[in-house]
N, C-alpha and C positions, 0 to 999 in steps of 0.2 A: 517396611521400616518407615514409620511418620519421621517426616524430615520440617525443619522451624526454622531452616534457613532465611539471614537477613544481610543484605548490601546494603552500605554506605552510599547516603544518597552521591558522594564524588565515587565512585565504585560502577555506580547505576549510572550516572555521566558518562562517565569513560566510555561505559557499553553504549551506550546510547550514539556517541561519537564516532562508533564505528561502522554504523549503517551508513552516513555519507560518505565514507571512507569506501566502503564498501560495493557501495551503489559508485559512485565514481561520476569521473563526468560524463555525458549522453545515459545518463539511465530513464527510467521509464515508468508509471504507471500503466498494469492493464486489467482491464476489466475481466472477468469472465464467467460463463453459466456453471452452471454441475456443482457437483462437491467440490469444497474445498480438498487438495489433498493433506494427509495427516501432517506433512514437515513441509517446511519450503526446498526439504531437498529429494522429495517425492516426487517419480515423474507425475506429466500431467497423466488423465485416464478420464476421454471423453469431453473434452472441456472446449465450448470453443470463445476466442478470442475475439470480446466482441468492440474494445477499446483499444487505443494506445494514446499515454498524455506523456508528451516529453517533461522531464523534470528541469530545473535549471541545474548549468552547470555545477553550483555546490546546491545541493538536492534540500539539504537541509541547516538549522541554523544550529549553535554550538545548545548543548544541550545544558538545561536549570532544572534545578526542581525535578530531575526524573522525567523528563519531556523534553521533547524536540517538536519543534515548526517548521514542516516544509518551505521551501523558498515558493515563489510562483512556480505552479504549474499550466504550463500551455493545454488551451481546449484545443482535441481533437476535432478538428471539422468536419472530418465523413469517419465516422462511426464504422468500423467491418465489417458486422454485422448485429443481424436481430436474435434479439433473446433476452433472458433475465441474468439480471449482472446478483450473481449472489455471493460472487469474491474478487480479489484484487491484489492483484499481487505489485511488490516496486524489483525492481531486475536491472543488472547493468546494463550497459551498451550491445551487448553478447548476448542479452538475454538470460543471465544466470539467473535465478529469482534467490533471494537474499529475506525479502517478509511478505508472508502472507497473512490479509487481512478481508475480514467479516463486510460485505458494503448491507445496507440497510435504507431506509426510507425516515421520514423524521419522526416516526412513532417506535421504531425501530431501536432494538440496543446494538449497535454496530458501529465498527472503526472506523468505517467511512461511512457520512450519509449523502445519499443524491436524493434529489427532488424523484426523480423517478426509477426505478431497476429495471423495467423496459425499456431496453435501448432500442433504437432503428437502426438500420445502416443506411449509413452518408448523413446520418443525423450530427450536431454537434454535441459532444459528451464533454462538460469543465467539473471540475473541482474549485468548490474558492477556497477551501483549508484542507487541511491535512495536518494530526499534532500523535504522535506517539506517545504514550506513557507508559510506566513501567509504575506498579502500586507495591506500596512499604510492604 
């Protein structure tokens, strides 16, 4: 069944609202190798964890336009380990994971870019953005 489903950019807000909500206070960026899994509520399989960036308190800012702007996120200064970062998930304080996303390099089409996807460990690992969108 073709489905032509369309949200209300206040609709796509709303939703958008609910990842801070969500993610909560002490949430988390991490990095990690392998595949993505299919859902964010897939276990992992095989993946290891080669970041963690604490998020600020309110994760994200009130969402416009079908976007959201993470708040600052704090750089990891020792890195967990070595490998290629080729996703990233944000997860509560619990570690539930909530969204997963694409990382890439800057030639890269990906939700998140870093300077580099080989990570070191004890290296430090930042992000200086982070913006969600959802498209009409």
């Amino acid at each position: 069944m073709a489905s032509d489903v369309r949200f209300s950019t206040t609709l796509t807000n709303d939703f958008l609202d609910q990842v801070d909500i969500r993610i909560g206070s002490g949430g988390f960026l991490r990095f990690y190798t392998g595949t993505k899994p299919a859902t964010a509520d897939a276990a992992l399989s095989g993946n290891t964890q080669l970041a963690e960036l604490p998020l600020s308190s309110v994760s994200f800012g009130v969402a416009s336009g079908r976007t959201i702007t993470a708040a600052a996120i704090t750089t990891d200064t020792t890195a967990d380990a070595t490998g290629t970062a080729t996703w990233a998930t944000l997860v509560t304080s619990a570690g539930v994971r909530h969204v997963d996303l694409t990382v890439g390099e800057a030639a890269d089409s990906a939700d998140i870019t870093v300077d580099n996807k080989a990570f070191q460990a004890g290296a430090d690992i930042a992000v200086t953005s982070l913006t969600l969108s959802i498209a009409l």
